[in-house]
N, C-alpha and C positions, 0 to 999 in steps of 0.2 A: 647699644654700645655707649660706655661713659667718654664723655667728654671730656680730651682731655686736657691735663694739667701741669703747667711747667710752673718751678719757682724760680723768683727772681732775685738775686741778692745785686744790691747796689752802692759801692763803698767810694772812698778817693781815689780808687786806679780806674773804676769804669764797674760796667754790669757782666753778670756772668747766668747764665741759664742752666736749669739744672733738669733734671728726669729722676724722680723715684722709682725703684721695683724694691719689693718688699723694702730692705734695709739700706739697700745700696742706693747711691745717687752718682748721676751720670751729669756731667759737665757737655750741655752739647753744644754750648758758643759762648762767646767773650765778645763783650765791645769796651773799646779803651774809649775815655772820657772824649767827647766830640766828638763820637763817631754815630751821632744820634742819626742821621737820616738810615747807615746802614743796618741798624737795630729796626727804622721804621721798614724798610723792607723784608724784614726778617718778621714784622710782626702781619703784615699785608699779603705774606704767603701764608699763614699758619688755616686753619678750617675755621668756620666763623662761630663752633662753638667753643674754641680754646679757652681755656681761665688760665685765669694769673693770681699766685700771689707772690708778695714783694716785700722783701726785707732789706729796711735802709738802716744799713750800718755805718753813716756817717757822722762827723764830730759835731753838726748844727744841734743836737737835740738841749735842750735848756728846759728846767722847773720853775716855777714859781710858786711858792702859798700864801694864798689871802684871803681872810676872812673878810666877809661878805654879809649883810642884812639876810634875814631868812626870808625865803621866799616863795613862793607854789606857782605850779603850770605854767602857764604863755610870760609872765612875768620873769620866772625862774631861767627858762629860757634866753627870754631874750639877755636877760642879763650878763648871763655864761657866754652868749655870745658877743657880746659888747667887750666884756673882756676878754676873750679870745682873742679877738680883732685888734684890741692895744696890746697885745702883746705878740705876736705874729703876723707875720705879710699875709701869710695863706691858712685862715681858720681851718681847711680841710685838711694840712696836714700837724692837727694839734689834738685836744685832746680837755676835757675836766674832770675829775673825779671828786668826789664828797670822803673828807676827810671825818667830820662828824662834825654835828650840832652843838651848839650851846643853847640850851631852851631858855635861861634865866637872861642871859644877854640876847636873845632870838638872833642868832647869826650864825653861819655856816662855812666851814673851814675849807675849804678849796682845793685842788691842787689841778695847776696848769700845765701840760708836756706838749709839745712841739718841735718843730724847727723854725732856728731863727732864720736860717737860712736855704730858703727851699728851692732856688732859683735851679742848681743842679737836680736833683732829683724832679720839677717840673718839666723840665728838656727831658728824659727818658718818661715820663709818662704820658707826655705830648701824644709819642708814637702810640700806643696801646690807647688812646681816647679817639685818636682817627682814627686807628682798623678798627673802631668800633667792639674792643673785644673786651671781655668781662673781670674787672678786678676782684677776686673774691676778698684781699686782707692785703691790707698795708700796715704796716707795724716796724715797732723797732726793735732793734734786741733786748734794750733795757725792760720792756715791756714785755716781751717772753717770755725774759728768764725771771720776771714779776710773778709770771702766771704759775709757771713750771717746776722752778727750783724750791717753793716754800712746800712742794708735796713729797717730794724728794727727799723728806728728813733723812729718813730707813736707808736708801744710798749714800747718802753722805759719810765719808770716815774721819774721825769718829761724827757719830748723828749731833745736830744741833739743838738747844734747847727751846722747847716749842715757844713761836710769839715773840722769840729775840731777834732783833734788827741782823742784817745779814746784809753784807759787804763785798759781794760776787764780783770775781775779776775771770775773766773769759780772755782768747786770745784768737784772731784770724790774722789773715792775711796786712786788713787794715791797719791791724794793731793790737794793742792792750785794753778792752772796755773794762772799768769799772763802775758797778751799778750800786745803791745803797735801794735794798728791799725795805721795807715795813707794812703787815699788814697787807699784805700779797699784793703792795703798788709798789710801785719804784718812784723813787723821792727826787735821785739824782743819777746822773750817767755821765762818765767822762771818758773820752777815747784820746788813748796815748797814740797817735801814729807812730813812734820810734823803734815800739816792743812789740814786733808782731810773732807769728807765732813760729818763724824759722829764728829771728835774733834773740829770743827768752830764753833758747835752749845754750846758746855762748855769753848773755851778758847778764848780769846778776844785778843790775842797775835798773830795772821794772819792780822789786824791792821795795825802794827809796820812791820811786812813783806810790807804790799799794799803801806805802804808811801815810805820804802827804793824803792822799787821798781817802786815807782811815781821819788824822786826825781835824780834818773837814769836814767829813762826813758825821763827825764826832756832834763838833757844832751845829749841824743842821737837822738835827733826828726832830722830828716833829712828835712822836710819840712820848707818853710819860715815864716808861721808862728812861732812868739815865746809866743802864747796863750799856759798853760799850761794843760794837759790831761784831758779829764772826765775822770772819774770811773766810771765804769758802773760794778757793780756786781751780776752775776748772781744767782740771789737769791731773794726770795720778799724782801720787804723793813721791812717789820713788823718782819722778821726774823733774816736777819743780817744788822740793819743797822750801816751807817758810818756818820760820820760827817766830815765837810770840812776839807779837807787836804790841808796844804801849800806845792809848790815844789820850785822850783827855779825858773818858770816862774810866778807866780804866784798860787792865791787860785783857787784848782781846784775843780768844783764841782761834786756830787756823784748822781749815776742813779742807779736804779735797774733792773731787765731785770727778768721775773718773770717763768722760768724754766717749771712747771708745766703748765702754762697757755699754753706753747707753744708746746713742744714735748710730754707732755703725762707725764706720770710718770713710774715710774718701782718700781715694788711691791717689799718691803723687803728693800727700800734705803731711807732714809730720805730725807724730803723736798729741801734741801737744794743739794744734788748730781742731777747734769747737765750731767749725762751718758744718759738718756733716752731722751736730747737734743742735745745734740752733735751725737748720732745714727739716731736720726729724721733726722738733717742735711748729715749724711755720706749717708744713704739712697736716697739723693736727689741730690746730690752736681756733678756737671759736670765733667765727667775725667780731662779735658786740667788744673782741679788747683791742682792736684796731682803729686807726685811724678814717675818718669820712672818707678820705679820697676826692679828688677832684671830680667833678660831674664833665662830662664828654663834651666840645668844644662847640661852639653853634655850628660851623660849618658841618661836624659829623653830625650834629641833630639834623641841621637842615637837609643834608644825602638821607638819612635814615629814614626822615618823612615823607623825601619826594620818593624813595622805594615803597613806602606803605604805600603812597597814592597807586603807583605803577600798579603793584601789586594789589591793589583793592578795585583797580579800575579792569586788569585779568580777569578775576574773580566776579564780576559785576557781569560781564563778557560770557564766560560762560555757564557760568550759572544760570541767564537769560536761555543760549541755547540747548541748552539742558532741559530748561522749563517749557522751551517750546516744541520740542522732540517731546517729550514727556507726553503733553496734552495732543500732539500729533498720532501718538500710538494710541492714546486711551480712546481717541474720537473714533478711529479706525478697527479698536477693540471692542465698542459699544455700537459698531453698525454691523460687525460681525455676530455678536451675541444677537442683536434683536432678529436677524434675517434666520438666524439657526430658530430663537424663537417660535418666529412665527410660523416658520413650515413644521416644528412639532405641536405645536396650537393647532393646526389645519389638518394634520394626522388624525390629532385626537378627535377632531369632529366629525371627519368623515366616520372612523372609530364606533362613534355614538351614534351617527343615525344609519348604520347599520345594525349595530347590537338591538337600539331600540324599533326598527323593522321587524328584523328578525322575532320580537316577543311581545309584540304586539298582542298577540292574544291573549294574554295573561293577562289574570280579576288584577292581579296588583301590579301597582303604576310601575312604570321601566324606572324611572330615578328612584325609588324606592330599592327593588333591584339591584340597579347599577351601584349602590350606597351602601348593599350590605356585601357585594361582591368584593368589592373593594376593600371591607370592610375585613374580609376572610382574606383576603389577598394580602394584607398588611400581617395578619397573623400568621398565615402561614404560608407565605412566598416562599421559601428555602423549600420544600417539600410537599406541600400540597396545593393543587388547583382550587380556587374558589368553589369552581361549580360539582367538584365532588359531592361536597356537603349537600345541595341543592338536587342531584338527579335519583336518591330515593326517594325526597319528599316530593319531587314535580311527580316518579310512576308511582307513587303510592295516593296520590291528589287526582291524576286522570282514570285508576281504576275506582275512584268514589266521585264521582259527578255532583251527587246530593250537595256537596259545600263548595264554595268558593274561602278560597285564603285572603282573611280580611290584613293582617300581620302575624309578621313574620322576625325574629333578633333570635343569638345565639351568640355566645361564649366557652371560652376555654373551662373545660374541664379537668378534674384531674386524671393522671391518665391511671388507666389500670396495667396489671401483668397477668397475663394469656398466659395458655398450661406450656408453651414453647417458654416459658421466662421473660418474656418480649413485652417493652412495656405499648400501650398500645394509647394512642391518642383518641378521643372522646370530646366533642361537642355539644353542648346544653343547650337547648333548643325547643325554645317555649314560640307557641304559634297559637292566631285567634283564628278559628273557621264562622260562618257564617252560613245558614241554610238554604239554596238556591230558591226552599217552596217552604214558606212560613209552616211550623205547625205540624209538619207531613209526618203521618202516619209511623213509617218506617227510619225513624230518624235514629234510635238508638241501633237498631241493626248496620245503619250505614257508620255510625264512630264504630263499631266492633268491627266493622269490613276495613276500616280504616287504620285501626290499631293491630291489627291484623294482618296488614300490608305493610305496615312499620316495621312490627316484630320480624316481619318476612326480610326486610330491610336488613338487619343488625341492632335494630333500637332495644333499648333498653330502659327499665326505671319507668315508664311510661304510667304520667298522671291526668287525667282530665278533668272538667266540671265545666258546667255551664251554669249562663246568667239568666238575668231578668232578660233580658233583652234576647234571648236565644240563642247568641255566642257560644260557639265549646271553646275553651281554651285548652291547650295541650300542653303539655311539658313532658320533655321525653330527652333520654343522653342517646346520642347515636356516635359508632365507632366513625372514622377519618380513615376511608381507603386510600393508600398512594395509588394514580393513573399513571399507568404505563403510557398512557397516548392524552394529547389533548382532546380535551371537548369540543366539537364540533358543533 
């Protein structure tokens, strides 16, 4: 769920709180100037991931431009800050911007925006630094409508000509702002409190204000052009219109910028107030063209850290008992596993020194045996018994007495298909015999009584030959009967 966000506008009559949905903005409290502690309660209920931002539309805001030695990094810095500082009580709520270079004189055109006077607006952010809650953008109007109105050509009626100084007069509650744009900064910002935006619509004397403040704005253009200001008034034309005004640069022509059409409207405020446009834009407007903002007071540092302690020292707490629950279950997991261990360790011996009882009399070793049982039991556990394999060749061994089985190994064959269509599994099964009586007379009749017994078997493929040493070796595929019963 997003966290959420109320705007705050803050003028000469007090603060007013706002809620956006889609267009519309909702007024959900007012506080008249002084009534800072019930604002701070108001901000000490809110959830502690609330954001704020905050638009001061008061008359303190002042320019200055000075050029300045050119200069890089920590240097440049400090410097901007040095003057900030002489020119404002509270560098955080001010401002520099780079006007442009002169590479041949190496020095740097400046411009400074502020408040001279921050003492009001410090008292309302007091409260929002103690509840600890999140400023996202402080800014002023002159500085929106910097950002906002030079994209706006294509709205404007008639559009203005691109890169020409622009002379923006706006109206709220406060008043009459008029701002001098260049170069998408604001140069200068004047708030008339007399012409707000209920007395514009009966008195025709905010006029005689927009030309004073044409032909000053005339004199102050810091840019090389000496084209004189639009007017751009944000207001329909049918509403308040102007007619061409002379300055010093010339006759400057007038635009209107139509409020309504753009931000929406706010119920209860005539056509003519630009609050439910200038919230549209505070709503959207990018941190980086805002003001620093004051950093949160020590005492709310000081609460916020002794909550990390509290909070890290919880966390310290049971995370320990966590860790020793943990190794409590694993101790009592690993004495269960070894006691299961060893009574199946002790199965399987008993296991063994029966099996190897039992075959005792067999020429070849039990672990030998036991090694190729196993051996057939990993290959075909799903379906066949080891000792299948093993009970033709043991009757086909005790009706030829002549040889004893020196070795014994077999592998998977490929299987064949049987006249049912059934493919039928096959054993490769090469084995070394050995002649009980060196030499004996009747030794080839005994491999043909032997191969003989095999064939009787199912064996198939059956090849012999013997060594130097008197060995027969065998090689022989024999079919893989399924037992209905185990071997006993």
């Amino acid at each position: 769920m997003a966290s959420p966000l109320f705007l705050l506008r803050i003028d000469n009559l007090g603060l007013e709180i706002f809620l956006k949905h889609k267009r519309e903005f909702t007024r959900v409290a007012v506080f008249s100037n002084g009534e800072y502690g019930a604002f701070a309660d108001w901000v000490h209920g809110q959830p502690r991931r609330t954001r704020f931002r905050v638009l001061v539309d008061l008359a303190d805001e002042s320019f200055e431009a000075e050029e300045l030695p050119r200069t890089r990094g920590a240097d440049r810095r400090a410097l901007i800050s040095r003057r900030l500082s002489s020119y404002y009580p509270q560098p955080t709520y001010a401002s520099a911007e780079s006007l442009g270079c002169d590479r041949n004189a190496n020095t740097e055109l400046l411009l400074f925006s502020g408040l001279g006077r921050p003492a009001r607006l410090d008292a309302w952010m007091a409260a929002v630094s103690d509840g600890k809650l999140e400023t996202e953008l402080l800014i002023s109007p002159a500085r929106l409508i910097a950002h906002f109105v030079p994209g706006l050509n294509s709205t404007i009626s008639p559009p203005t000509a691109a890169g020409a100084p622009l002379l923006v007069a706006n109206f709220t509650r406060a008043g009459m702002r008029v701002s001098l744009i260049e170069a998408r900064s604001a140069r200068l910002s004047r708030l008339v409190e007399g012409f707000d935006a209920h007395a514009v619509l009966d008195d025709d004397r905010w006029r005689t204000e927009l030309e004073r403040t044409l032909h000053y704005a005339s004199s102050r253009q810091t840019s090389s052009t000496a084209a004189a200001p639009n007017l751009v008034v944000i207001a329909a034309a049918s509403l308040l219109p102007v007619p061409p005004v002379a300055s010093d640069s010339g006759c400057a022509r007038t635009h209107h910028l139509d409020p309504v059409a753009l931000g929406g409207h706010q119920a209860g405020t005539p056509p003519s107030d630009s609050t439910a446009l200038l919230l549209h834009w505070l709503a959207r407007a990018p941190r980086r063209i805002g003001w620093p903002g004051p950093s949160p007071s020590a005492s709310a540092a000081a609460r916020h850290l002794h909550a990390l302690a509290l909070g890290a020292g919880a966390i310290v707490l049971v995370g320990g008992i966590a860790i020793a629950s943990h190794q409590w279950q694993a101790a009592a997991a690993a004495r269960a596993t070894s006691s299961t261990l060893h009574k199946e360790i002790l199965g399987l011996q008993r296991e063994r020194a029966e099996f190897e009882a039992s075959h005792a009399q067999l020429d070849a070793p039990p672990a030998q045996i036991i090694d190729m049982s196993k051996q057939m039991e990993r290959q075909l556990a799903a379906v066949i018994s080891p000792l299948a394999i093993l009970r033709p060749l043991a009757d086909a061994l005790d009706r030829t007495p002549e040889f004893s089985l020196r070795t014994l190994s077999w592998s998977a064959s490929t299987p064949v298909t049987t006249a049912e269509d059934e493919p039928q599994l096959l054993a490769r099964i090469e084995l070394t015999l050995r002649p009980k009586k060196p030499h004996q007379a009747d030794g080839h009749a005994a491999i043909d009584a032997l191969v003989s017994q095999l064939q009787a078997g199912g064996a198939r493929d059956i090849e012999f030959s013997a060594d130097r040493d008197g060995h027969t070796r065998l090689a022989l595929r024999l079919p893989l009967i399924r037992l209905e019963e185990p071997l006993q």
